[in-house]
N, C-alpha and C positions, 0 to 999 in steps of 0.2 A: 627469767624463764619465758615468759609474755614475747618478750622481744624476740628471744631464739627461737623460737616456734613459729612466730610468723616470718622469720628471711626464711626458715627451713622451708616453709606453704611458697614464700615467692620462687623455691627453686623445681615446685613440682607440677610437672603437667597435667598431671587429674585431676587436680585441685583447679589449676588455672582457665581447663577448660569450663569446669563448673562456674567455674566466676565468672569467666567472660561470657556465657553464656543468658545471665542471670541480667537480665533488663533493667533490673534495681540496681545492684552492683556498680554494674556500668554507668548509671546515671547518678548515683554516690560517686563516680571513680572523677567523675566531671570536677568536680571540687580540686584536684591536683592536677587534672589532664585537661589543655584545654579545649579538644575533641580528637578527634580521627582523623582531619584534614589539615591540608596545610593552610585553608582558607581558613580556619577556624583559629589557628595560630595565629597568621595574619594576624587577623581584627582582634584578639586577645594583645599582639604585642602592640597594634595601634592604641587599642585602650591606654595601657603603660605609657605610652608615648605621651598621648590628652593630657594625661597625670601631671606628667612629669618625669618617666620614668623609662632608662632603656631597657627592652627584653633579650634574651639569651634562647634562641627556637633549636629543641632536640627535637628530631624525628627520630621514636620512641622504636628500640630493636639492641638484640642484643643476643652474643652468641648463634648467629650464624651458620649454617651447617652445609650450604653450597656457595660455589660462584656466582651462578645465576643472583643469588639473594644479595650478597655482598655489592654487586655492581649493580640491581635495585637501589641497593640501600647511599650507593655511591651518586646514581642518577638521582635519587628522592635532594642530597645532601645542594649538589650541582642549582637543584632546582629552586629550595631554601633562598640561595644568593642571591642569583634573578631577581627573584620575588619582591627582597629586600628593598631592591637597587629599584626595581620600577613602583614599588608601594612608596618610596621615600623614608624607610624606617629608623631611626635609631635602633639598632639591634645587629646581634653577631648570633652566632653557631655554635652551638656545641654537639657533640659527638662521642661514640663509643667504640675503639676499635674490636673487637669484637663483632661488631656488625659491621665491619668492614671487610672481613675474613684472618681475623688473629691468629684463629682457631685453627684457620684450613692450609695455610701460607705465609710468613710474615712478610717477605719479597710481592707475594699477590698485596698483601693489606697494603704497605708503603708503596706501593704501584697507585692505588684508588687512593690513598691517602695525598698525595703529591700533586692529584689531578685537582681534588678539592680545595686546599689548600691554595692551587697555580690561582682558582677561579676567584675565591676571596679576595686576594690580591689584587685582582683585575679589578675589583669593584670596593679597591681602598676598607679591605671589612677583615675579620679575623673567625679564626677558626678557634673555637677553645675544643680539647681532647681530655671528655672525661674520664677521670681513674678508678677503673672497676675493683672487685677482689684485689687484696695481693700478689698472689697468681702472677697477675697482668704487672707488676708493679713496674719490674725491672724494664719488662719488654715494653714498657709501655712511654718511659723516660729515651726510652734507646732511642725510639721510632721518631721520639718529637725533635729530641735533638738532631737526629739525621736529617728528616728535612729541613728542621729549622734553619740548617748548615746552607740551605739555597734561597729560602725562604722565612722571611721572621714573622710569615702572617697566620701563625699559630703559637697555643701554648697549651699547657695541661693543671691539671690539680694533682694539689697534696694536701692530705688526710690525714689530721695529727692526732689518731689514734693509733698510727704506725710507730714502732719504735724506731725504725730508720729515718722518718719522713725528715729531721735536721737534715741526716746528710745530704738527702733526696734536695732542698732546698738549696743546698750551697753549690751541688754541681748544678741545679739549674739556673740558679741567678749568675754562677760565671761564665755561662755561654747569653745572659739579659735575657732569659726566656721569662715572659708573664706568668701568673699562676692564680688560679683559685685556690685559695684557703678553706677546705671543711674540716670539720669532725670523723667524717665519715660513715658510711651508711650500710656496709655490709657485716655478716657473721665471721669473723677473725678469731683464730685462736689466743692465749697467752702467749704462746712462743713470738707471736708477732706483733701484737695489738697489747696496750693497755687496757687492763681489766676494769681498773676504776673511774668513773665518769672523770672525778677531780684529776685525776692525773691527765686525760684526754683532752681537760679543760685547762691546765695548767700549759700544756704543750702548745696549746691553741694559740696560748698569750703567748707565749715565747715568739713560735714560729710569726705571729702578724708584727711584734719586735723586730724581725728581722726583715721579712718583706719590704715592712712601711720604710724601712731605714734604708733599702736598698736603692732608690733613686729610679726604680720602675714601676711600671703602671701595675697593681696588682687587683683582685677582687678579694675581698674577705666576704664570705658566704657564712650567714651565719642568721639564726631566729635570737637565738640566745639573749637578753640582754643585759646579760651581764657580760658577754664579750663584746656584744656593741659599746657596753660602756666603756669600756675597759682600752679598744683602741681609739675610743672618739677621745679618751684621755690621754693614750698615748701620744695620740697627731698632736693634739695641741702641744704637749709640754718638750715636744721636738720638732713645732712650728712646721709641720708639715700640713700643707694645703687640702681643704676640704677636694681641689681638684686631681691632689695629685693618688686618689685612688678611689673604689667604689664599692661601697657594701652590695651584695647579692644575696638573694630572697628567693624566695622557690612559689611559684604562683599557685594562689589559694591559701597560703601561711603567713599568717599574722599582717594580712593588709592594711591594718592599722599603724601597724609600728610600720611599716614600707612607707606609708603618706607623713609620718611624723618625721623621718629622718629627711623625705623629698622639704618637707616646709622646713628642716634647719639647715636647709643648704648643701644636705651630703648627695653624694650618685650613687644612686641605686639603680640597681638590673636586675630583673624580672628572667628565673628560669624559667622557659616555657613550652614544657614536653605534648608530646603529641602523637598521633598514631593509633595505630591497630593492636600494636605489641603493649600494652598499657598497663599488663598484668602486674610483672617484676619492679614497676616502678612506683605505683601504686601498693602494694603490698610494702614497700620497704619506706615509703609514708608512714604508713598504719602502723611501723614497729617504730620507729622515731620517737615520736610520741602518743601516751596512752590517750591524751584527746582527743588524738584523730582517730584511734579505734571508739571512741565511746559515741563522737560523731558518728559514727556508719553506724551502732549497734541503736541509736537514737530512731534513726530514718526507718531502720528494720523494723525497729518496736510501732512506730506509728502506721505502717501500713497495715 
């Protein structure tokens, strides 16, 4: 109930305006967002670097309602790369189409899509394309294989609280598209979503079974650790190489266990969102885990 309540608050604007507005909030929201800027990203995924560790920079936006915004949101992405390339960073891109213009176009979205994407390439880096809603599922595999078809310097996630997400995997490993493996993070119905964690969790295993085995580079994203255990026992007992894949972390969660996996030798990648639009990805934190709400409700009490 907790959990549904709060993706419902990430999808409403009176609410979000009141939060973003809230000075406190916003300085709680610091804890998953690494600020507003892209400088501030930077030196965030530099730190990961220091570590040991690569990061993954979202420039935070989602659902898009003009051109104008989309091709912002297309120049902000453009700009990311650069960035990379002249910081000297370990670190790739992820992205929403959606804020690309899904919503307004899908010929406009894979127009900005292809431009970013061309620029990745240019700078030897990769675009990872994250999977929103449902909704988006279908169009969202379409879009990656299409350009993938000219370009291999992107890939997407899958979400194995989906009941389709197997199939979703086998068409994308036969075209070698990479992928992030989640849980997944939005409000899904029965009709589509597995209702029981264990069953979300049991698919989780499956689907990194299949990945790991596939012979491509993939990321398993995951706090869990009982699915970290679970693949660090797979790799071994099918002698697959600490290098040949990389656990992924979402920055400001469980930094502890992120520096334990860097000292046994695995790769890990830091996702590290950022921006103005911080509301909807912050709010669906907070419904993840009740922690991270008692976090915030902590910080509240002490002022």
């Amino acid at each position: 109930m907790l959990r549904s309540t709060l993706l419902k608050l990430s999808e409403s604007k009176a609410f979000a305006n009141w939060v973003t507005s809230n000075g406190m909030t916003r300085r709680m929201a610091r804890r998953f967002v690494a600020g507003e800027t892209l400088d501030e990203a930077i030196a965030a995924a530099r730190e990961c670097n220091n570590v040991g560790m690569h990061a993954s920079l979202d420039y935070l936006g989602e659902n898009v309602a003009t051109i104008s915004d989309a091709q912002h949101s297309r120049d902000a992405y453009l700009e990311i790369f650069e960035r990379i390339a002249q910081e000297r960073l370990h670190a790739n891109v992820s992205g929403k189409l959606t804020q690309l213009g899904l919503d307004i176009n899908i010929e406009f979205c894979e127009g900005l899509l292809r431009s970013i994407v061309e620029r990745a390439a240019s700078f030897d880096n990769f675009l990872r394309i994250d999977m929103e809603g449902s909704p988006y599922t279908q169009r969202t595999i379409d879009l990656v294989k299409r350009v993938r078809t000219r370009n291999p310097a992107i890939g997407t996630v899958i979400q194995s609280y989906l009941y389709r997400s197997e199939t979703d995997v086998v068409e994308l490993l036969s075209c070698g598209c990479r992928i992030r493996l989640c849980k997944g993070a939005y409000k899904e119905s029965e009709e589509v979503a597995f209702p029981r964690k264990a069953d979300v969790d049991a698919n989780f295993v499956r689907l990194m079974h299949v990945l790991l085995s596939s012979g491509f580079y993939h990321g398993i994203a995951t706090h869990d650790p009982r699915m970290i255990a679970a693949t660090i026992r797979f790799a071994a007992s099918k002698q697959i190489s600490k290098d040949d894949f990389e656990f992924q972390m979402l920055y400001g969660v469980r930094t502890d266990l992120q520096r334990r996996l860097v000292k046994d030798g695995y790769r890990v990648r830091i996702y590290i969102p950022y921006g103005k639009d911080w509301f909807p990805y912050f709010m669906r934190r907070l419904a993840e885990r009740p922690a991270n709400l008692a976090f915030l409700i902590r910080n509240f009490l002490r002022k």
